[in-house]
Backbone as XML, in Angstrom:
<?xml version="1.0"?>
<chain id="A" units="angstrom">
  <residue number="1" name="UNK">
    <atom name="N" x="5.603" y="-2.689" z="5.227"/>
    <atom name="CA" x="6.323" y="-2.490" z="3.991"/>
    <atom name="C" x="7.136" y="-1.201" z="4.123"/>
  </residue>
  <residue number="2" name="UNK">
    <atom name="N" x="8.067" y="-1.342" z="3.605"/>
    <atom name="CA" x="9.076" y="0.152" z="3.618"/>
    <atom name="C" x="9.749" y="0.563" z="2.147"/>
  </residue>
  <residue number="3" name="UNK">
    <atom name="N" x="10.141" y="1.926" z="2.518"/>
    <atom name="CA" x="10.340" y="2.513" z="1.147"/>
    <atom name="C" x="11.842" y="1.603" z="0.831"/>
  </residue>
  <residue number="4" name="UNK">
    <atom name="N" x="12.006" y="1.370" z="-0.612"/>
    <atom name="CA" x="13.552" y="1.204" z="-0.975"/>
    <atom name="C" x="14.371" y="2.524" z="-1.043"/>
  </residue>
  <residue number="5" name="UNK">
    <atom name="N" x="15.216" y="3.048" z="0.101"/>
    <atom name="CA" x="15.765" y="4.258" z="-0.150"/>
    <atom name="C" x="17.278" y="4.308" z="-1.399"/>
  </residue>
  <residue number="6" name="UNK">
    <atom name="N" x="16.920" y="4.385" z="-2.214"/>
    <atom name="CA" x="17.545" y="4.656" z="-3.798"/>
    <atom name="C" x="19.070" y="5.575" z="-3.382"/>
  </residue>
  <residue number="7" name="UNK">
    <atom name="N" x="19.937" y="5.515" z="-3.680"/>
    <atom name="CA" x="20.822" y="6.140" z="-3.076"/>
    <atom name="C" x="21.241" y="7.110" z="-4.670"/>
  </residue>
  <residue number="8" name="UNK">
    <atom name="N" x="20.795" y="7.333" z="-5.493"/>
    <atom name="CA" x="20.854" y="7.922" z="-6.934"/>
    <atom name="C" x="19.448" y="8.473" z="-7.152"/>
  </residue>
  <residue number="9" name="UNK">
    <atom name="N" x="19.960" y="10.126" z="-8.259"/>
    <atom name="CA" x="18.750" y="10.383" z="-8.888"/>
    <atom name="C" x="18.894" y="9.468" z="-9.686"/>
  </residue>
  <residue number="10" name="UNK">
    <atom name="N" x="17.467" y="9.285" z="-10.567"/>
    <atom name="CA" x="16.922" y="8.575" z="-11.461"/>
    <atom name="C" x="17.635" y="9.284" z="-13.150"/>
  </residue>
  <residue number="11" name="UNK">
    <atom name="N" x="17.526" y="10.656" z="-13.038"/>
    <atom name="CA" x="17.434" y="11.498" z="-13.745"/>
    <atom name="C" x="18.989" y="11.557" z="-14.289"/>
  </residue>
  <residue number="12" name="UNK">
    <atom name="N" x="19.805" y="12.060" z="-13.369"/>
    <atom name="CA" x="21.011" y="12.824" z="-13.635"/>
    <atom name="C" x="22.440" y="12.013" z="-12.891"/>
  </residue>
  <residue number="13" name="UNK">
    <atom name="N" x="21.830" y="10.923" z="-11.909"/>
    <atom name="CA" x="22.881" y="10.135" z="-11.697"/>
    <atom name="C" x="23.812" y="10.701" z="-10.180"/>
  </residue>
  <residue number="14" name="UNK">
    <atom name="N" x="22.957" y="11.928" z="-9.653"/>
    <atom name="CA" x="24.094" y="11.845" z="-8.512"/>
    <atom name="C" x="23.433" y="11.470" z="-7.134"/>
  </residue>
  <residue number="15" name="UNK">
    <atom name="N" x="24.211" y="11.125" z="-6.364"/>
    <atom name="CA" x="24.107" y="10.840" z="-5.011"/>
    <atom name="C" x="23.093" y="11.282" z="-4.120"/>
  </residue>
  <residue number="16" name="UNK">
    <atom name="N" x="22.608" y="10.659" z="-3.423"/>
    <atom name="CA" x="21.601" y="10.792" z="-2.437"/>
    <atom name="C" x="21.340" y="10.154" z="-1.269"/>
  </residue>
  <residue number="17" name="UNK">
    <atom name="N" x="22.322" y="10.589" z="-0.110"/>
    <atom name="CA" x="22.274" y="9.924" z="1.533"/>
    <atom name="C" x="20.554" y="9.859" z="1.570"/>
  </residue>
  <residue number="18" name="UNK">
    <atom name="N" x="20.570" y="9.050" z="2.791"/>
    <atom name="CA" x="19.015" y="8.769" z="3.314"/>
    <atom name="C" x="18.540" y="10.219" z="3.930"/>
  </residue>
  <residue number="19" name="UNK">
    <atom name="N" x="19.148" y="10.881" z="4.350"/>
    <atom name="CA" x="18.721" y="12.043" z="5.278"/>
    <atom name="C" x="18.377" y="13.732" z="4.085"/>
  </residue>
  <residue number="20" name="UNK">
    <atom name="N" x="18.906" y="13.162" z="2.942"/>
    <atom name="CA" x="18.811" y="13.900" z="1.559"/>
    <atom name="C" x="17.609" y="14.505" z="1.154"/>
  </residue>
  <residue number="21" name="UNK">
    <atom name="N" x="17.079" y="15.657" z="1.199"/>
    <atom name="CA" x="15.697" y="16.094" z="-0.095"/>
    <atom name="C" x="15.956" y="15.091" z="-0.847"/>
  </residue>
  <residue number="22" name="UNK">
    <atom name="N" x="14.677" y="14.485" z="-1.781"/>
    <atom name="CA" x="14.492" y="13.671" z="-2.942"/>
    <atom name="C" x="12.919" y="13.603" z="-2.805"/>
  </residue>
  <residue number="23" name="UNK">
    <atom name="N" x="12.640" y="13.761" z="-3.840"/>
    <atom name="CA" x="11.277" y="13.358" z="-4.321"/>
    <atom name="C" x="11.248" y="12.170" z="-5.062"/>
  </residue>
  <residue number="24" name="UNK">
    <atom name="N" x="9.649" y="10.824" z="-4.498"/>
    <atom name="CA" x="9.477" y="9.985" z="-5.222"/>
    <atom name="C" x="8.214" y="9.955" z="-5.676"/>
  </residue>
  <residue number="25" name="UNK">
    <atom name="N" x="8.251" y="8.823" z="-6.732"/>
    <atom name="CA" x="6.559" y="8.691" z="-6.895"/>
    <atom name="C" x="5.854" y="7.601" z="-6.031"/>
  </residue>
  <residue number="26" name="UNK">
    <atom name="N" x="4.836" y="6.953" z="-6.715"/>
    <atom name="CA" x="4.289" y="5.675" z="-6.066"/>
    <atom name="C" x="4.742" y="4.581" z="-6.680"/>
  </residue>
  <residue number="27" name="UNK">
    <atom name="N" x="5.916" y="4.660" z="-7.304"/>
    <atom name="CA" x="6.499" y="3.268" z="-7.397"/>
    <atom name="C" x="7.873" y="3.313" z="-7.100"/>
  </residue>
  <residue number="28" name="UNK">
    <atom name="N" x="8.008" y="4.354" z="-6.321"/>
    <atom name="CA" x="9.129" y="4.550" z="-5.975"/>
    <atom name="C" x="10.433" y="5.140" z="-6.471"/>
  </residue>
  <residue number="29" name="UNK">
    <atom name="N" x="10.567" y="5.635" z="-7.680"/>
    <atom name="CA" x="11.190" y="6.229" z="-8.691"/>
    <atom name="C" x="11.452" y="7.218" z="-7.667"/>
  </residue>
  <residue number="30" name="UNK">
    <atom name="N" x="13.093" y="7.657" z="-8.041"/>
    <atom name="CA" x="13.675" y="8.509" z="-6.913"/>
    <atom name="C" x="14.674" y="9.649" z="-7.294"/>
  </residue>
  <residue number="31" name="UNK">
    <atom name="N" x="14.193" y="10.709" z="-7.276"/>
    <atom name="CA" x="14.880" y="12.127" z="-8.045"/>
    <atom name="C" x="15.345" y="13.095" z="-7.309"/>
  </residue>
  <residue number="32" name="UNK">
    <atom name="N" x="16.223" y="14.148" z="-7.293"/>
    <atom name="CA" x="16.609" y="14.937" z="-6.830"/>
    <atom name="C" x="16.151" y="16.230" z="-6.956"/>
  </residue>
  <residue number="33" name="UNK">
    <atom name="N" x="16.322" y="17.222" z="-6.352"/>
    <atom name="CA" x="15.077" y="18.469" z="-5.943"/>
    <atom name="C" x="15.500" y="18.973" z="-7.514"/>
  </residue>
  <residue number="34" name="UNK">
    <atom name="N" x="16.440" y="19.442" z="-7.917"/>
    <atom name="CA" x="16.946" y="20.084" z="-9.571"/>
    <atom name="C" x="15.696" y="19.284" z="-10.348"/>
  </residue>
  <residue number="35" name="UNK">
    <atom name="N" x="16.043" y="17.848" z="-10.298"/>
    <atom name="CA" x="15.429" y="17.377" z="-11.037"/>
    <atom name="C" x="13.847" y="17.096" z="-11.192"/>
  </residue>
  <residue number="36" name="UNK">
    <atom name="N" x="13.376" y="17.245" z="-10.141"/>
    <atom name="CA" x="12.206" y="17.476" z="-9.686"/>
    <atom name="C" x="11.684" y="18.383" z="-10.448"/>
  </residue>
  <residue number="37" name="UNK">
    <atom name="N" x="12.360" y="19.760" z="-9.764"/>
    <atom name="CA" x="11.855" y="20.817" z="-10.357"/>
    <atom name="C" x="11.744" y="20.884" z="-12.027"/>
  </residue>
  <residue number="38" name="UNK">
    <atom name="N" x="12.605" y="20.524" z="-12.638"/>
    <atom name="CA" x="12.761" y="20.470" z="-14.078"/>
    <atom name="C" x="11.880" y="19.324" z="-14.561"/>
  </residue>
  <residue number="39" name="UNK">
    <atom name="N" x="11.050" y="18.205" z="-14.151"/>
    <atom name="CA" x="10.335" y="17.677" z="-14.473"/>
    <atom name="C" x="8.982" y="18.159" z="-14.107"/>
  </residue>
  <residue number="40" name="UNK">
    <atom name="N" x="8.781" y="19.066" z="-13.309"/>
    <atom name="CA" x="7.176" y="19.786" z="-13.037"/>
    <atom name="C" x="6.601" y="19.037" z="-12.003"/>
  </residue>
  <residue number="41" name="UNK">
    <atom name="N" x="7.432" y="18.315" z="-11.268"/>
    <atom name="CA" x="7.062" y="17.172" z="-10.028"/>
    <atom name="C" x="6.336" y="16.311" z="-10.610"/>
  </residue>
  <residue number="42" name="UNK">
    <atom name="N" x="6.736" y="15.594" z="-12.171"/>
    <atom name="CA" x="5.546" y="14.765" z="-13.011"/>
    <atom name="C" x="6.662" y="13.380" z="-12.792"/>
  </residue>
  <residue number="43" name="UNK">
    <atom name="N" x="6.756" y="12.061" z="-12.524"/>
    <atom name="CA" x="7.229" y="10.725" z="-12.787"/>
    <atom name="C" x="7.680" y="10.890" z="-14.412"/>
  </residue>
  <residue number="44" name="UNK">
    <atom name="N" x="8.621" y="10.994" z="-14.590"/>
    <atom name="CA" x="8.556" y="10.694" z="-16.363"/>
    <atom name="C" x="8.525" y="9.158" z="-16.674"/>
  </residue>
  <residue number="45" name="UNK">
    <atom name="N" x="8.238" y="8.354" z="-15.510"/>
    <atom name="CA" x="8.303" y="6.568" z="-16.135"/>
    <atom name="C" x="6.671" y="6.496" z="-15.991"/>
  </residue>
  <residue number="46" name="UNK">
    <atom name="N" x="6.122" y="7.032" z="-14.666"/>
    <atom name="CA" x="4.156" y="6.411" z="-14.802"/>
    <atom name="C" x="3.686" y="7.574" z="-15.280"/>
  </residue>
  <residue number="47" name="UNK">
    <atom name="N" x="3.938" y="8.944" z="-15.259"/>
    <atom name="CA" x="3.591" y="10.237" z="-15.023"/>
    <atom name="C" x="2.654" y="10.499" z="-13.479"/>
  </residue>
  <residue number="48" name="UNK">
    <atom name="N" x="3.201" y="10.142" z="-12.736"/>
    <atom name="CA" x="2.665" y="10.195" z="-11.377"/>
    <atom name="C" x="3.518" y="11.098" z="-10.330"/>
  </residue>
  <residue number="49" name="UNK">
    <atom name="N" x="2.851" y="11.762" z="-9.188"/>
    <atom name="CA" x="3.288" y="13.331" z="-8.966"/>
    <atom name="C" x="4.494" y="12.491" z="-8.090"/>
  </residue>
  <residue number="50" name="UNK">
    <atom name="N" x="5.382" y="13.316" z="-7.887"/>
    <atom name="CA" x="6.249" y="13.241" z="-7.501"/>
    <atom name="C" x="6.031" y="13.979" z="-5.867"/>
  </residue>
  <residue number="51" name="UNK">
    <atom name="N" x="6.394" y="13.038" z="-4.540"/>
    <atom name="CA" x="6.345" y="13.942" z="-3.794"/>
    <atom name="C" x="8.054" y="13.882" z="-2.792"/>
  </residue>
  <residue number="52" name="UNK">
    <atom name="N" x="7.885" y="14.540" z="-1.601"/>
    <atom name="CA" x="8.677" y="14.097" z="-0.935"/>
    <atom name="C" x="8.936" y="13.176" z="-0.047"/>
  </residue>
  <residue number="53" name="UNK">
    <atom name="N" x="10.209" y="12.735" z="-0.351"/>
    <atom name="CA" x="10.253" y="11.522" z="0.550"/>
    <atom name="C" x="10.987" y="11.461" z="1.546"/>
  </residue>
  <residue number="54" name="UNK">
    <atom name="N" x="9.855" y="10.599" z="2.718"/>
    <atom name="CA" x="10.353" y="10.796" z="3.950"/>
    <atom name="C" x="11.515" y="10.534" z="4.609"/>
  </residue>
  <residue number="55" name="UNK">
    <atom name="N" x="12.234" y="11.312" z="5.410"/>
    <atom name="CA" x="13.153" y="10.976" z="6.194"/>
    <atom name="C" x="13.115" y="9.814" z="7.301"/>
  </residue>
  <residue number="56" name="UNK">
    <atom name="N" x="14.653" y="8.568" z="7.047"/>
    <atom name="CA" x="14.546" y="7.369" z="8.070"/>
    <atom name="C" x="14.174" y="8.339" z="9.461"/>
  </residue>
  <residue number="57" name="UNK">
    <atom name="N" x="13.946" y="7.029" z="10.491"/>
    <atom name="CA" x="13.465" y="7.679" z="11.719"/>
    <atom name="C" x="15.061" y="7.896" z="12.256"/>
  </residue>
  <residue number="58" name="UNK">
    <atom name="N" x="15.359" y="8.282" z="13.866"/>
    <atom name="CA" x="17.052" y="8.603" z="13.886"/>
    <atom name="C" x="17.057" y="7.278" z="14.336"/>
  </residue>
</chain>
């Protein structure tokens, strides 16, 4: 199984290459580090932590 890499924050709407900082949760919800931070690393859809998500392989 593999991640869906989200090419948008969730939050604020901007852009996000695969090779990008972004934090997700466990359902995959996909945010940008600003936004991250301003949410307390909390999911505002499950409230589930937000971590980072991994970079494709090259």
């Amino acid at each position: 199984m593999s991640l869906k890499m989200k090419s948008t924050c969730e939050r604020c709407g901007n852009g996000l290459a695969p090779t990008d900082e972004c934090y997700i949760c466990h359902y995959e919800c996909t945010f940008c580090p600003s936004c991250t931070d301003q949410q307390d690393a909390v999911c505002p859809n499950c409230n589930g932590e937000l971590v980072r998500r991994p970079r494709p392989p090259n």
